[in-house]
N, C-alpha and C positions, 0 to 999 in steps of 0.2 A: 504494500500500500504506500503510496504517494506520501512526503509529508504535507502536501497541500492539503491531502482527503486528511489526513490525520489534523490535521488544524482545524480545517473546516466541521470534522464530527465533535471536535474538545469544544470549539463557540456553539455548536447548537444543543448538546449538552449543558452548556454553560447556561444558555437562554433559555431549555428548558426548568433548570433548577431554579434561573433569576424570576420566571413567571409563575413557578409554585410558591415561591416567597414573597411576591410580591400580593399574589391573591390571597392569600393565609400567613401572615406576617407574626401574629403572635401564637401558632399552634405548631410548633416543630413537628409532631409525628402528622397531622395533617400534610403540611407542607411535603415532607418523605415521599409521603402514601400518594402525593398526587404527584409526585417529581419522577417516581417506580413505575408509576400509569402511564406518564405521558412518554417517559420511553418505550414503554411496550407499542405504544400507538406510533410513536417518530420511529424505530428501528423493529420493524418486524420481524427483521431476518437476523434471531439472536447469532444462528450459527456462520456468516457470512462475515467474511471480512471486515465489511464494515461495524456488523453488528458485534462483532466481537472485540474491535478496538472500543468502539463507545459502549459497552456495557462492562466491559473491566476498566475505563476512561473515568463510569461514571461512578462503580463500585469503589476506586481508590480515591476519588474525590471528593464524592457525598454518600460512601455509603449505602450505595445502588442495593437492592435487595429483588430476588426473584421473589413471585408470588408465593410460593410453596412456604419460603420464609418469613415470608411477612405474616404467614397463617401460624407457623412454628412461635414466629414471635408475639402474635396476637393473644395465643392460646397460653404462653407461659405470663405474660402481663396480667391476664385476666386470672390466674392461680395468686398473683398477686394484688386483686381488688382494680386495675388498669384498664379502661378500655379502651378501644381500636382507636381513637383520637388522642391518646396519651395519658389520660384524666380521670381520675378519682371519683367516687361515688356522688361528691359534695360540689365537683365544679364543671363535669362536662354538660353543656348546655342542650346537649340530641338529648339526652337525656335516657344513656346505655343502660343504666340501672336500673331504672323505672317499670 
């Protein structure tokens, strides 16, 4: 791969993390969970070249997570009172406890 293509996948990576922070600015595990989605949606082709530089691009930068583990990690938060938006019984506003 090119380092142009390689530039070019790091800024739209970039822009898609800067666009989940910017729409969800104070809920970090929001922010994640849509930054996780919108690469699935921008890079379909996990196993291709390209998909394989920005999805280890995005894993060493922000922490990219497959779905499988985001469910691994949902299910062990919630053994700890957490639910899918990061948040405690007392302050998430969907209101996961309820």
């Amino acid at each position: 791969m090119q380092t142009e293509d390689r530039m070019a996948i790091a800024l739209r990576v970039d822009e898609l993390y800067g666009a989940a922070a910017a729409r969800f600015h104070t809920y970090e595990t929001v922010i994640h969970r849509t930054f996780c989605e919108s690469m699935l949606d921008t890079f379909p082709d996990r196993e291709g070249d390209m998909g394989e530089y920005a999805f280890g691009y995005a894993r060493e930068k922000y922490g990219y997570l497959t779905p499988e583990e985001i469910e691994e990690e949902d299910a062990e938060n919630s053994d700890d009172g957490i639910c899918s938006h990061g948040l405690d019984f007392w302050t998430c506003p969907r209101g996961c406890f309820g």
